[in-house]
N, C-alpha and C positions, 0 to 999 in steps of 0.2 A: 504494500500500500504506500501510495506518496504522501512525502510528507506535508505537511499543510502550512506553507509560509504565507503571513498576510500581507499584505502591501503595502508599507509604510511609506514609499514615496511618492507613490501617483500617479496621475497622469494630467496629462493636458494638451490644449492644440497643439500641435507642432509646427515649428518654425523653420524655416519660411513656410507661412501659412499654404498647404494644397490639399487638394480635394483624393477623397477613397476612392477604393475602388466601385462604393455602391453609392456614390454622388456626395454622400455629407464630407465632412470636416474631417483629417487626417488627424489622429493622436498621438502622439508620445507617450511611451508607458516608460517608468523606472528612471534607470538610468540616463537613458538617450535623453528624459525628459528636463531632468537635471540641468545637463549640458548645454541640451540646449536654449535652456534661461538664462542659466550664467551667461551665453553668447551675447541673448535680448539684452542682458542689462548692463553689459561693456559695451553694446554696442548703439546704446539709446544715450542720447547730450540728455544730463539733466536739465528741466525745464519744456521738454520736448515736446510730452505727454501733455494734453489740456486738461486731463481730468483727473492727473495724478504730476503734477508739474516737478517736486523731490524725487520721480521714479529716474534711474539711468544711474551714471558715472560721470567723472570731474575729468575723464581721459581726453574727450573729444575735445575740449577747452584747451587740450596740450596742442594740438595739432602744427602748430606753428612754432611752436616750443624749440631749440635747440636740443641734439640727440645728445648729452650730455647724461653725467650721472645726477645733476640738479634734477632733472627731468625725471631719468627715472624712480628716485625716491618719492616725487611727488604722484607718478602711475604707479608706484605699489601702494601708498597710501590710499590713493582714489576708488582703485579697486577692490583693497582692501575693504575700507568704509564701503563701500557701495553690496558688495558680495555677503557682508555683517551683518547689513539691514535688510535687502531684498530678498535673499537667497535663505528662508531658516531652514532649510533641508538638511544643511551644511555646515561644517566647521571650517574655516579657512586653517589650511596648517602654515602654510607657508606663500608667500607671493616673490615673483624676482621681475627686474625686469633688464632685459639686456640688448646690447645693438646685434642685431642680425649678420651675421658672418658675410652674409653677399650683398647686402643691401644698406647703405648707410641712412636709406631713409626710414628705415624699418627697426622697430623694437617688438622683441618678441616679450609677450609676460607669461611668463609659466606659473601655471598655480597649483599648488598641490589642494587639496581637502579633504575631507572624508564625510561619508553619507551619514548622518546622522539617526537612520533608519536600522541600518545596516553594521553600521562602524568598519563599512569598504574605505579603503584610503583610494584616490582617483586623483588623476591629474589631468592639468588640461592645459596646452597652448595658443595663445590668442595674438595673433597678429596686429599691431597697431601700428600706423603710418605715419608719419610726421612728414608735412611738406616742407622742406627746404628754403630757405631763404635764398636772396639774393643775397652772391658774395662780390 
């Protein structure tokens, strides 16, 4: 007989929003559901939202920001705070964020967590862009 786990994390629309295959609303179950909120809310400017104006992250504010370590202290912070409040699913263990090996306009933030459901440890990397100034 199997054993009987409940579902402590849930589910929800899935992101980018697409349709099933019997016409309604695609979901995310568990895991993949997680992930992919963490995404929506790195990748939502706070203020964005009209009907939840505090929902999102302080990252998209960096975007012209120099790729320096100034920078990145401030993108682990942001995401930090932002992943603390939005995300209760979640423990944040760890955040970094570093300049991408091939690309100097790109900081990668690695986040480490763990499901709070579950007590799985997961990680995730999230691509952020910074556009370059004139030199």
């Amino acid at each position: 007989m199997a054993e009987y786990k409940p579902d402590f994390i849930g589910a929800g629309w899935a992101f980018p929003l697409r349709i099933n295959g019997r016409g309604g609303i695609e979901l995310s179950h568990g895991e993949r559901d997680v992930k992919e909120a963490i995404r929506l809310i790195l990748a939502t400017q706070t203020g964005e939202r009209r009907m939840r104006p505090q929902f999102g992250c302080g990252i998209q504010d960096l975007a012209f920001a120099t790729n320096d370590p100034t920078t990145h202290g401030q993108i682990v912070r942001d995401v930090r705070e932002a992943l603390e409040l939005w995300e209760p699913r979640i423990d944040v263990l760890d955040v970094r964020a570093d300049l991408a090996p091939d690309d100097s306009a790109q900081v990668l933030v690695e986040l480490d967590y763990q499901l709070r459901g579950t007590n799985e440890r997961r990680n995730l990397v999230y691509p952020f862009y910074l556009i370059p100034g004139e030199e």
